[in-house]
PyMOL Python script that loads the backbone (N, CA, C, O; Angstrom):
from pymol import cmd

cmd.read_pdbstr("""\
ATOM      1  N   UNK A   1     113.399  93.584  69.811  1.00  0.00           N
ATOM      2  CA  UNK A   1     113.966  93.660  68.486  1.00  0.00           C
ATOM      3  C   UNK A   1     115.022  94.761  68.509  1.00  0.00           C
ATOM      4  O   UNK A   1     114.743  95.908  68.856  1.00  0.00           O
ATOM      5  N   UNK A   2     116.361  94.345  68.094  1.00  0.00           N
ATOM      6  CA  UNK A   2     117.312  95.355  67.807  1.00  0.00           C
ATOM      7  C   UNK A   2     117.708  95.540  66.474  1.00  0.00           C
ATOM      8  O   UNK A   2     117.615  94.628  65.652  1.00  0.00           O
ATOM      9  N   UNK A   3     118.214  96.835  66.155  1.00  0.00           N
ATOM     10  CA  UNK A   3     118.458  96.951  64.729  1.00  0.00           C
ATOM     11  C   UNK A   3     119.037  95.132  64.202  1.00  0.00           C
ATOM     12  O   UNK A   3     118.384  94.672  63.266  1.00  0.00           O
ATOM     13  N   UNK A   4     119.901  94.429  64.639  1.00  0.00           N
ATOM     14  CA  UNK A   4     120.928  93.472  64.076  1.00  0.00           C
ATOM     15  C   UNK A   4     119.775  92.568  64.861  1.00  0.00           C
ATOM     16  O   UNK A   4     118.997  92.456  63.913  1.00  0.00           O
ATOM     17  N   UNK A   5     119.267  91.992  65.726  1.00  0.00           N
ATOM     18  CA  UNK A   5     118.419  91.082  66.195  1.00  0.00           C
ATOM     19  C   UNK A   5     116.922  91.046  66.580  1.00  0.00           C
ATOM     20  O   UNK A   5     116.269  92.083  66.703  1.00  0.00           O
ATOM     21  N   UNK A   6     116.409  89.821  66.762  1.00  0.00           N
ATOM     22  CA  UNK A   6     115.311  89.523  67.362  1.00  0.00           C
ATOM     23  C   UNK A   6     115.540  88.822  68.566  1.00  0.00           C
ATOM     24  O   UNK A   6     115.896  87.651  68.432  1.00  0.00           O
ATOM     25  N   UNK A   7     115.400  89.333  69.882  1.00  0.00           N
ATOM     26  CA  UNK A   7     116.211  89.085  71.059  1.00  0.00           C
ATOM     27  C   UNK A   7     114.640  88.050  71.744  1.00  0.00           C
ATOM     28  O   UNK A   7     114.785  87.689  72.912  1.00  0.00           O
ATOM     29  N   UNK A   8     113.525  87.704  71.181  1.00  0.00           N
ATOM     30  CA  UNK A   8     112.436  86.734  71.645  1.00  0.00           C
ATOM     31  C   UNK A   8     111.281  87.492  70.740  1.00  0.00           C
ATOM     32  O   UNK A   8     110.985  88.651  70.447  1.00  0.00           O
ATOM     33  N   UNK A   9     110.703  85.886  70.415  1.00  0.00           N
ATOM     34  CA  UNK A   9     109.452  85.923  69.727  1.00  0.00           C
ATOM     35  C   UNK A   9     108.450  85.068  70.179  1.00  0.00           C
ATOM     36  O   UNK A   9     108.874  84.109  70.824  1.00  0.00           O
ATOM     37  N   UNK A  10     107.419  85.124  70.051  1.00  0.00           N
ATOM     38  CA  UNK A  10     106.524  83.886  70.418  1.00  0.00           C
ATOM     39  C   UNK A  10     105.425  84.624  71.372  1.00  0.00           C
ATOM     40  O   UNK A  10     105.477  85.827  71.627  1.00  0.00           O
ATOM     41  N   UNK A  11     104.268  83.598  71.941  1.00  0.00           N
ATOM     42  CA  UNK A  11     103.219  84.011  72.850  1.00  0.00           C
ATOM     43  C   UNK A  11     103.848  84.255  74.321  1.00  0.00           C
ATOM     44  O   UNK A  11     104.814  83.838  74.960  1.00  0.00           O
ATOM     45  N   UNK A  12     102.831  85.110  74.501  1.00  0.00           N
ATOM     46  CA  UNK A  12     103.257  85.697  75.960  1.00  0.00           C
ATOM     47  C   UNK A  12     102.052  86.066  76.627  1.00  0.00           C
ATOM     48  O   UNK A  12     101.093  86.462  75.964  1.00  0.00           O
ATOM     49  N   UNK A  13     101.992  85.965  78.037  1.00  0.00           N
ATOM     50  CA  UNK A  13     100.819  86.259  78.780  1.00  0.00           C
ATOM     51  C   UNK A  13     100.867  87.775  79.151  1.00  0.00           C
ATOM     52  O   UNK A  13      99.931  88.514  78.847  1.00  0.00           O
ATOM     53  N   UNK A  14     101.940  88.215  79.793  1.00  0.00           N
ATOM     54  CA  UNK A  14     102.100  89.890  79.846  1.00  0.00           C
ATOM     55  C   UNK A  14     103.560  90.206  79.349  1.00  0.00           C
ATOM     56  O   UNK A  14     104.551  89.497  79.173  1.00  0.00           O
ATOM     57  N   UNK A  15     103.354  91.279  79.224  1.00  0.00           N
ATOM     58  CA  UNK A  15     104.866  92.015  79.135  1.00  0.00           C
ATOM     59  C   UNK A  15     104.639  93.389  80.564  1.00  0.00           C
ATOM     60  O   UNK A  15     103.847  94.330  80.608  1.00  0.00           O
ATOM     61  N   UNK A  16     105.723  92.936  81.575  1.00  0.00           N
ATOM     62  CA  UNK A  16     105.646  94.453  82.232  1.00  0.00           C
ATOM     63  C   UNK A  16     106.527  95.296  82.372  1.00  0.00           C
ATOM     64  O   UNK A  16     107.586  94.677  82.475  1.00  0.00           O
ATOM     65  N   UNK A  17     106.830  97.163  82.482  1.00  0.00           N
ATOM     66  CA  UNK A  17     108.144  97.406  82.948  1.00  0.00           C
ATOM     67  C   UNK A  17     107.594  98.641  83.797  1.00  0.00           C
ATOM     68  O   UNK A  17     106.694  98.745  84.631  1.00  0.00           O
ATOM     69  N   UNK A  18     108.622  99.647  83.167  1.00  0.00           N
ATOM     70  CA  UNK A  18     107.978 100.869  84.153  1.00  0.00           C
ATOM     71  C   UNK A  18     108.673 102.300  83.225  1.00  0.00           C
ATOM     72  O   UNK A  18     109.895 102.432  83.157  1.00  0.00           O
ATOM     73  N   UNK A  19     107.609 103.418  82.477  1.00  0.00           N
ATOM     74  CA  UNK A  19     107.706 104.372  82.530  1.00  0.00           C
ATOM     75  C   UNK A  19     107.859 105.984  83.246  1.00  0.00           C
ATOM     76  O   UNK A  19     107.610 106.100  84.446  1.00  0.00           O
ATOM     77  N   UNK A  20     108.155 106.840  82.672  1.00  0.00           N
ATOM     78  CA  UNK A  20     108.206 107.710  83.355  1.00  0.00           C
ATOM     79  C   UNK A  20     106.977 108.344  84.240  1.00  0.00           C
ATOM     80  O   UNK A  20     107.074 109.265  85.052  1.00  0.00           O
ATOM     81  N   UNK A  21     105.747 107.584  83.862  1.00  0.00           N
ATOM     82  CA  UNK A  21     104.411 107.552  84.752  1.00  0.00           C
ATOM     83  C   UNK A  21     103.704 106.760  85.465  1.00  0.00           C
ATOM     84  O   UNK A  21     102.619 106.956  86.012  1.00  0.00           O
ATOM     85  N   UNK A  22     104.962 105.032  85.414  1.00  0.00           N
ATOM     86  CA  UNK A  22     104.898 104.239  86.514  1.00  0.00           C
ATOM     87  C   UNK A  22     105.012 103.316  85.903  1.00  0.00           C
ATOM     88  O   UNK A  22     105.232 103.322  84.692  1.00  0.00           O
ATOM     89  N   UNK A  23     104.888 102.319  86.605  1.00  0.00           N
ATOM     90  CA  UNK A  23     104.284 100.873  86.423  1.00  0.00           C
ATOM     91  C   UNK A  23     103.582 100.775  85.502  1.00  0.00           C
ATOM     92  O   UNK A  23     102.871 101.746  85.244  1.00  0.00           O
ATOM     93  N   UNK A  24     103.500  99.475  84.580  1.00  0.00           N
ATOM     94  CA  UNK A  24     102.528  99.084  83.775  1.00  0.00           C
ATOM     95  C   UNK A  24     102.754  97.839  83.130  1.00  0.00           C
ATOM     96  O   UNK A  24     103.908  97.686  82.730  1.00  0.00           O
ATOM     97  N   UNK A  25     101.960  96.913  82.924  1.00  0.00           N
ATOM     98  CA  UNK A  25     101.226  96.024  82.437  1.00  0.00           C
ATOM     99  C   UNK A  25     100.918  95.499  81.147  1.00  0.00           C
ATOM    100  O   UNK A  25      99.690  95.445  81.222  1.00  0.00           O
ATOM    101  N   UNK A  26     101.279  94.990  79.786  1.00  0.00           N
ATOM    102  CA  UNK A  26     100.821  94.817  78.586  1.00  0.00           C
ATOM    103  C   UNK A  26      99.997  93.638  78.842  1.00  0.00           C
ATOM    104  O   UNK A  26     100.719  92.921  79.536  1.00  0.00           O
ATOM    105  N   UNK A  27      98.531  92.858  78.606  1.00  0.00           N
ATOM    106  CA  UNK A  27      98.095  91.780  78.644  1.00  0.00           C
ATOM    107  C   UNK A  27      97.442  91.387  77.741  1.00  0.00           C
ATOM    108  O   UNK A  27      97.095  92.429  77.184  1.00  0.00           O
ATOM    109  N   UNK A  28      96.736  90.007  76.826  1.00  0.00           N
ATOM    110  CA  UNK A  28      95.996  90.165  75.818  1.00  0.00           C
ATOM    111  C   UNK A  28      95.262  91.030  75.833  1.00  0.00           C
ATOM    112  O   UNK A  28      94.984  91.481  76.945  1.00  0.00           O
ATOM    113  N   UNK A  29      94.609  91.663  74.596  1.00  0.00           N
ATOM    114  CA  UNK A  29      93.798  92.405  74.064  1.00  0.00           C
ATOM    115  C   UNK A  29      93.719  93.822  74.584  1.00  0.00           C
ATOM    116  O   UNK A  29      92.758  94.553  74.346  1.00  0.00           O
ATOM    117  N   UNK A  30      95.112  94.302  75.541  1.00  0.00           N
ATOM    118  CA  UNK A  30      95.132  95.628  76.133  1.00  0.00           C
ATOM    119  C   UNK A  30      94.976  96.740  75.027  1.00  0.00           C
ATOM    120  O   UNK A  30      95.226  96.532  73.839  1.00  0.00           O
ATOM    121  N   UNK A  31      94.623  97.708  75.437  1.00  0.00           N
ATOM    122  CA  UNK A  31      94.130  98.559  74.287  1.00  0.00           C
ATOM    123  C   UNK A  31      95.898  99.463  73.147  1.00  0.00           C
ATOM    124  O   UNK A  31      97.094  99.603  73.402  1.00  0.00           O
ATOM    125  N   UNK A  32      95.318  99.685  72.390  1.00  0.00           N
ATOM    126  CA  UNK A  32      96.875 100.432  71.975  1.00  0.00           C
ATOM    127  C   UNK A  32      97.871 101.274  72.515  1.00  0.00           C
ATOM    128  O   UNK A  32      97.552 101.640  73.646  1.00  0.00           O
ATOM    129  N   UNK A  33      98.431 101.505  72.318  1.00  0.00           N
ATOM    130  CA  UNK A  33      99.595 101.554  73.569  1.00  0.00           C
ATOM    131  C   UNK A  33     101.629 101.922  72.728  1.00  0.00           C
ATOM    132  O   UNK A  33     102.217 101.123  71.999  1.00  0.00           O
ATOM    133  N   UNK A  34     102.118 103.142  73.134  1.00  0.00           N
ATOM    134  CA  UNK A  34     103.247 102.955  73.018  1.00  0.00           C
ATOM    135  C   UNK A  34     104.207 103.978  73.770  1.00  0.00           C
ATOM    136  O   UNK A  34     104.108 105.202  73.866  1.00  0.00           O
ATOM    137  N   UNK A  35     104.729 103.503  74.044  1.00  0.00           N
ATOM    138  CA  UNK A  35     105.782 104.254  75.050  1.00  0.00           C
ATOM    139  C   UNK A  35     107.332 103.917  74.987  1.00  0.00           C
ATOM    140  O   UNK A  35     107.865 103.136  74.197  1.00  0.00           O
ATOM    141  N   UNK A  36     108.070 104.817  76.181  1.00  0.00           N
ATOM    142  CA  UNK A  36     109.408 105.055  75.765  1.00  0.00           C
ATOM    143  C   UNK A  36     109.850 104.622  77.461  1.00  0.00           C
ATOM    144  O   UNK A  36     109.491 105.201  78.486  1.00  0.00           O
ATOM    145  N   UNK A  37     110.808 103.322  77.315  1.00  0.00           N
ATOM    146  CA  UNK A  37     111.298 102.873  78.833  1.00  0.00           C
ATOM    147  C   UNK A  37     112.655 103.102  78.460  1.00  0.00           C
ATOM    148  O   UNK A  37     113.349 102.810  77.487  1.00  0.00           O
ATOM    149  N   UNK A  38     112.897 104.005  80.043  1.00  0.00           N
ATOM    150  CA  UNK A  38     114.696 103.890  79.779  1.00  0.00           C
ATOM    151  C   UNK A  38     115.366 103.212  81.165  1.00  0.00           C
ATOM    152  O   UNK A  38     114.875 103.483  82.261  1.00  0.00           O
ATOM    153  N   UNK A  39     116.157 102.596  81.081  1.00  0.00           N
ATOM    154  CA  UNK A  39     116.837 101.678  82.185  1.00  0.00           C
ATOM    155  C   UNK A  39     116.361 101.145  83.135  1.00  0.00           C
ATOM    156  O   UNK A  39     116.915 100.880  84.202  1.00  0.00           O
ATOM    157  N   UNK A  40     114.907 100.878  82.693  1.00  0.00           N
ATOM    158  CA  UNK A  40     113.610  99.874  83.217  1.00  0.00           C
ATOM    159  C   UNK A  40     114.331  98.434  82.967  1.00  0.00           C
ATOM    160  O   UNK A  40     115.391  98.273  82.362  1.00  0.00           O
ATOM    161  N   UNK A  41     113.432  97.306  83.633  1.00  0.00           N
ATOM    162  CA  UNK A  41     113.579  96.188  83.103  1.00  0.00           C
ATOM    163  C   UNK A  41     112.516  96.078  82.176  1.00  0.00           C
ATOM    164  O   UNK A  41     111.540  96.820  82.276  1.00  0.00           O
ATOM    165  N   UNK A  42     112.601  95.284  81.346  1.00  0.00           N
ATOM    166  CA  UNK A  42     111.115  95.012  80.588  1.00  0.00           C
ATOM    167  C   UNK A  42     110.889  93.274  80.898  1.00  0.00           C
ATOM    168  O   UNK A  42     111.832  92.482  80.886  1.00  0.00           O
ATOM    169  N   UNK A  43     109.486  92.892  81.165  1.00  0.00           N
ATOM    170  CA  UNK A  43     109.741  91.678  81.697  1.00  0.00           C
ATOM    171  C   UNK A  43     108.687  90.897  80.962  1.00  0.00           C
ATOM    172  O   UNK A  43     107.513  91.221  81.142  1.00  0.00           O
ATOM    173  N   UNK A  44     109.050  89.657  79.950  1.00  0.00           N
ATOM    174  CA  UNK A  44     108.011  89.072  79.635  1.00  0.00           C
ATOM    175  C   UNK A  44     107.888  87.799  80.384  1.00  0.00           C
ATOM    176  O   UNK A  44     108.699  87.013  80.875  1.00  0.00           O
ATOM    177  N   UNK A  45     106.271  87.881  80.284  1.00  0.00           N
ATOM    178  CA  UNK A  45     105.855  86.199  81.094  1.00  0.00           C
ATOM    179  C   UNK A  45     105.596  85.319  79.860  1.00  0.00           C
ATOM    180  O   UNK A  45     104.689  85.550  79.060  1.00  0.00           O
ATOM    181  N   UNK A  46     106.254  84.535  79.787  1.00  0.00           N
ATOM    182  CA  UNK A  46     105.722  83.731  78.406  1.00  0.00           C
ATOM    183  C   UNK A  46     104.923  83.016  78.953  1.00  0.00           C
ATOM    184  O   UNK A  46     104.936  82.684  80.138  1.00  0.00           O
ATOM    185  N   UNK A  47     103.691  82.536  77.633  1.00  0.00           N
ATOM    186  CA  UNK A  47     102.750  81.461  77.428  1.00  0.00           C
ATOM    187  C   UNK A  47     102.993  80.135  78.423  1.00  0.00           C
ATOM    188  O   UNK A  47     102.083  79.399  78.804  1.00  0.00           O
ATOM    189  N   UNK A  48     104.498  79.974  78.786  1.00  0.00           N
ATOM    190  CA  UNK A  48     104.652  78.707  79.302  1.00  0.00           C
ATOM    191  C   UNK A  48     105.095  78.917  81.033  1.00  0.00           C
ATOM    192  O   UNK A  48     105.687  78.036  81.657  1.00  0.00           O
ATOM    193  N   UNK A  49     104.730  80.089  81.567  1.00  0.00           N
ATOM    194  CA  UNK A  49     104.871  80.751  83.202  1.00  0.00           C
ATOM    195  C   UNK A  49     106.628  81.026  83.031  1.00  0.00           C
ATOM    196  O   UNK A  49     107.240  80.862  84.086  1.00  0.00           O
ATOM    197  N   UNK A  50     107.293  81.336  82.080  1.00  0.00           N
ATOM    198  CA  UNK A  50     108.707  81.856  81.995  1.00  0.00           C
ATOM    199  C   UNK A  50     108.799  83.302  82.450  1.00  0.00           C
ATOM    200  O   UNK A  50     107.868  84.075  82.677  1.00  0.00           O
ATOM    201  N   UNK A  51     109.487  83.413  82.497  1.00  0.00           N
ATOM    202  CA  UNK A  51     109.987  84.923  83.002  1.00  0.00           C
ATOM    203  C   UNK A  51     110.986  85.359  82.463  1.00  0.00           C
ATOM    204  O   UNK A  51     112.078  85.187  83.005  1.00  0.00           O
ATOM    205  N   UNK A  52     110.837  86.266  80.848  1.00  0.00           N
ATOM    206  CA  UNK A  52     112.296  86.438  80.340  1.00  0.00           C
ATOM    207  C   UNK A  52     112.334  88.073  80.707  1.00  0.00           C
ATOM    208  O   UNK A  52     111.444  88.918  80.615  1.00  0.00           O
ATOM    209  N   UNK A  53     114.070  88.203  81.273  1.00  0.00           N
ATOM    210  CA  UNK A  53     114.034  89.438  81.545  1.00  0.00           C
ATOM    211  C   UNK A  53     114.787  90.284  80.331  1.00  0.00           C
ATOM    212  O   UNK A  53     115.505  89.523  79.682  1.00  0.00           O
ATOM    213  N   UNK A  54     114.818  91.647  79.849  1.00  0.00           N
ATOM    214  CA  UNK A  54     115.213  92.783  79.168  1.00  0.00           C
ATOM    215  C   UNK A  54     115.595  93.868  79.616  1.00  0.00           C
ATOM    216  O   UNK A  54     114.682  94.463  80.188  1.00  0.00           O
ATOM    217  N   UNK A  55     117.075  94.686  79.607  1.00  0.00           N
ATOM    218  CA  UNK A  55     117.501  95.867  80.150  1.00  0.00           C
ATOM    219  C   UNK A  55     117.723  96.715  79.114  1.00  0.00           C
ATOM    220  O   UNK A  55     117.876  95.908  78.197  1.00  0.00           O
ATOM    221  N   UNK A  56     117.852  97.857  78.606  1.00  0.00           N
ATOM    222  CA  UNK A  56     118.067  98.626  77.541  1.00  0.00           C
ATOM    223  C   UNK A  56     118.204 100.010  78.208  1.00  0.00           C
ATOM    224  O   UNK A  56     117.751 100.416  79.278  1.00  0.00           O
ATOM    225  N   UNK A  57     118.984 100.639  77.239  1.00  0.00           N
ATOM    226  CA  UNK A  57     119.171 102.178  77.868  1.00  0.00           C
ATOM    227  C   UNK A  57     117.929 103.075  77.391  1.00  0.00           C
ATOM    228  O   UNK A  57     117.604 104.098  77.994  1.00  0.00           O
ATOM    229  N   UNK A  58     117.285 102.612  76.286  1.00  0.00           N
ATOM    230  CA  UNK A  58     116.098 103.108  75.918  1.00  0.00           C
ATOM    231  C   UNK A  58     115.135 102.100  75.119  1.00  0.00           C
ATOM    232  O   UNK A  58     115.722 101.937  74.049  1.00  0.00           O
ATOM    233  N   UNK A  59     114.555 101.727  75.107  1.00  0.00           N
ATOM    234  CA  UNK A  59     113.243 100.824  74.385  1.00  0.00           C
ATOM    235  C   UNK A  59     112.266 101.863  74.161  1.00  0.00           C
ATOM    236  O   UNK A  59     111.869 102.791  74.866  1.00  0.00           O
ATOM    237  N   UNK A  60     111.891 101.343  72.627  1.00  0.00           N
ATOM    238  CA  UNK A  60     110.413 101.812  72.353  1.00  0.00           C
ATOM    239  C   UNK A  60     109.116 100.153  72.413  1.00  0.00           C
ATOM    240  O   UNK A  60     109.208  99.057  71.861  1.00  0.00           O
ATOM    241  N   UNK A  61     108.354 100.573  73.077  1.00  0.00           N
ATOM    242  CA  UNK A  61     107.629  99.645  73.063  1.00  0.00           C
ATOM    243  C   UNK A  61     105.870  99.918  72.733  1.00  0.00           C
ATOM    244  O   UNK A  61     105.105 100.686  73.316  1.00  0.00           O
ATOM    245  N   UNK A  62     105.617  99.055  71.674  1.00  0.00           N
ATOM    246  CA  UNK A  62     104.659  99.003  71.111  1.00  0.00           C
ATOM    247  C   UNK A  62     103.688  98.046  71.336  1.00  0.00           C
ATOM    248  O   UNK A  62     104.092  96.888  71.439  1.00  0.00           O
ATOM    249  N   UNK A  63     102.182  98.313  71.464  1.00  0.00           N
ATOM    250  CA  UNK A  63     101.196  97.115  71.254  1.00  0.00           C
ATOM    251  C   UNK A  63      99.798  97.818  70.532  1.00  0.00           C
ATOM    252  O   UNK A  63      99.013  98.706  70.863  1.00  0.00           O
ATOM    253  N   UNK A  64      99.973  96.758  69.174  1.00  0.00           N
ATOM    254  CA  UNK A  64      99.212  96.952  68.621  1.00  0.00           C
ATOM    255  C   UNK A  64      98.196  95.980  67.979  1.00  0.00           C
ATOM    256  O   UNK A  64      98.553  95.455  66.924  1.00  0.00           O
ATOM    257  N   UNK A  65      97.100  95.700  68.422  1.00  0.00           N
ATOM    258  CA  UNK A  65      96.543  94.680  67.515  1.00  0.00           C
ATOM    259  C   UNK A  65      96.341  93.682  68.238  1.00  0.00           C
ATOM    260  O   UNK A  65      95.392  92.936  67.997  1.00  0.00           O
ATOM    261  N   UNK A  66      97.297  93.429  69.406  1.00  0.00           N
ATOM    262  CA  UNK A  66      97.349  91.957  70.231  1.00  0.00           C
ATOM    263  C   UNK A  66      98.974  91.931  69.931  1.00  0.00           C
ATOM    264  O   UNK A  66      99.572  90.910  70.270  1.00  0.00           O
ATOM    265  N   UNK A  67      99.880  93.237  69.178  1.00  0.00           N
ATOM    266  CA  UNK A  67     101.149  92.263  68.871  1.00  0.00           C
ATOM    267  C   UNK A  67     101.788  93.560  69.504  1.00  0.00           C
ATOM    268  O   UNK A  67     101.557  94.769  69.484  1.00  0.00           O
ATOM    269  N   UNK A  68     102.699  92.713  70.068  1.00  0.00           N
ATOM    270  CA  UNK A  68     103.817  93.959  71.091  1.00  0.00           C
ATOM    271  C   UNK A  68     104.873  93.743  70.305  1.00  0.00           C
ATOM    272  O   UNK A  68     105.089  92.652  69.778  1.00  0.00           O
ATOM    273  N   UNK A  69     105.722  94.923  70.145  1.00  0.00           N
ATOM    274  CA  UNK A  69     106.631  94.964  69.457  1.00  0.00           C
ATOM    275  C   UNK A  69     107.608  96.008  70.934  1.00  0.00           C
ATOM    276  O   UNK A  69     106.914  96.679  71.699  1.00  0.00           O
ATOM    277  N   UNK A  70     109.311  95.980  71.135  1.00  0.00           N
ATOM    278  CA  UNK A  70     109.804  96.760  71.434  1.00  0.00           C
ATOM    279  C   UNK A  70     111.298  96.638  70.638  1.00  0.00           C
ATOM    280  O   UNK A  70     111.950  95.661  70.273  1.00  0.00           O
ATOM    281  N   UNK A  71     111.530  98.137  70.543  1.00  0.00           N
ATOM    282  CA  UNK A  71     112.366  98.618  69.694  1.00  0.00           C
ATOM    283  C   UNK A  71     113.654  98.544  70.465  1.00  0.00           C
ATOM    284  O   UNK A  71     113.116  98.539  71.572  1.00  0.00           O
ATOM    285  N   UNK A  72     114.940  98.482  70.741  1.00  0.00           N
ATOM    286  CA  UNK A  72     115.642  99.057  71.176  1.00  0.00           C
ATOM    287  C   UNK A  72     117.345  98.747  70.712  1.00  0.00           C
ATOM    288  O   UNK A  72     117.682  97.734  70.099  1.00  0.00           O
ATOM    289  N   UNK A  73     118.368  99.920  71.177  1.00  0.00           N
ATOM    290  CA  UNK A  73     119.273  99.806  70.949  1.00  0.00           C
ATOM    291  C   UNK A  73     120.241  98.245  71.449  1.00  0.00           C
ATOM    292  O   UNK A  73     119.682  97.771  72.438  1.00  0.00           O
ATOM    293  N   UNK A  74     121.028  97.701  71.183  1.00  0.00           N
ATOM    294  CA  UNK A  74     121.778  96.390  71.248  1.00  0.00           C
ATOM    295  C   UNK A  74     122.176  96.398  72.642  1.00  0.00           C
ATOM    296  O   UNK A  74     122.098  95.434  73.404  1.00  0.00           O
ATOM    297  N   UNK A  75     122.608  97.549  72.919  1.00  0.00           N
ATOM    298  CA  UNK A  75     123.500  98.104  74.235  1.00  0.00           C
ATOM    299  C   UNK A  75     123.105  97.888  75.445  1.00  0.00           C
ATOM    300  O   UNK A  75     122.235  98.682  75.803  1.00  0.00           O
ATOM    301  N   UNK A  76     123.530  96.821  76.511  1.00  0.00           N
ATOM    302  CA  UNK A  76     122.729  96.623  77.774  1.00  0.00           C
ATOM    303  C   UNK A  76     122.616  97.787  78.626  1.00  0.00           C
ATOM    304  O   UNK A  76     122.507  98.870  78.051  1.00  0.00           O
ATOM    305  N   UNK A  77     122.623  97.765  79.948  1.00  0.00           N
ATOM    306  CA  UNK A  77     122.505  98.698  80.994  1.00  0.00           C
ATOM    307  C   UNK A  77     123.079  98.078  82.115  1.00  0.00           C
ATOM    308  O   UNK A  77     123.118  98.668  83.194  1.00  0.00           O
TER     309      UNK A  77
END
""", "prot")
cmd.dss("prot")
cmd.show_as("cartoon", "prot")
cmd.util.cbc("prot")
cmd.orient("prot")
């Protein structure tokens, strides 16, 4: 999600990228969770074995509830 868009919505099996403390993983029912990726990829697997990829100079990324949310500026990398 960017201020002006919603860049993908829908089910997903993981979301992964990599923070400043490594690697990591979002999967159903992972526990709460939010962090700050900068010029990571962020990578979702959708529901249907897709692979959509995401670059950002900074993302906030959220999971809460079962629902991932990431924040970030419009601006690629």
């Amino acid at each position: 999600m960017t201020p002006k868009q919603t860049l993908f919505e829908g089910k997903a099996k993981a979301l992964s990228s990599k923070n400043s403390e490594g690697k990591f993983d979002i999967l159903a029912f992972h526990a709460n969770f939010i962090t700050i990726v900068e010029k990571e990829p962020i990578v979702v697997l959708t529901d249907k074995n897709e692979k959509v990829e995401f670059k950002f100079a900074t993302a906030i990324i959220s999971n809460n509830s079962n629902t991932v949310l990431v924040f970030a500026e419009p601006t690629t990398v």
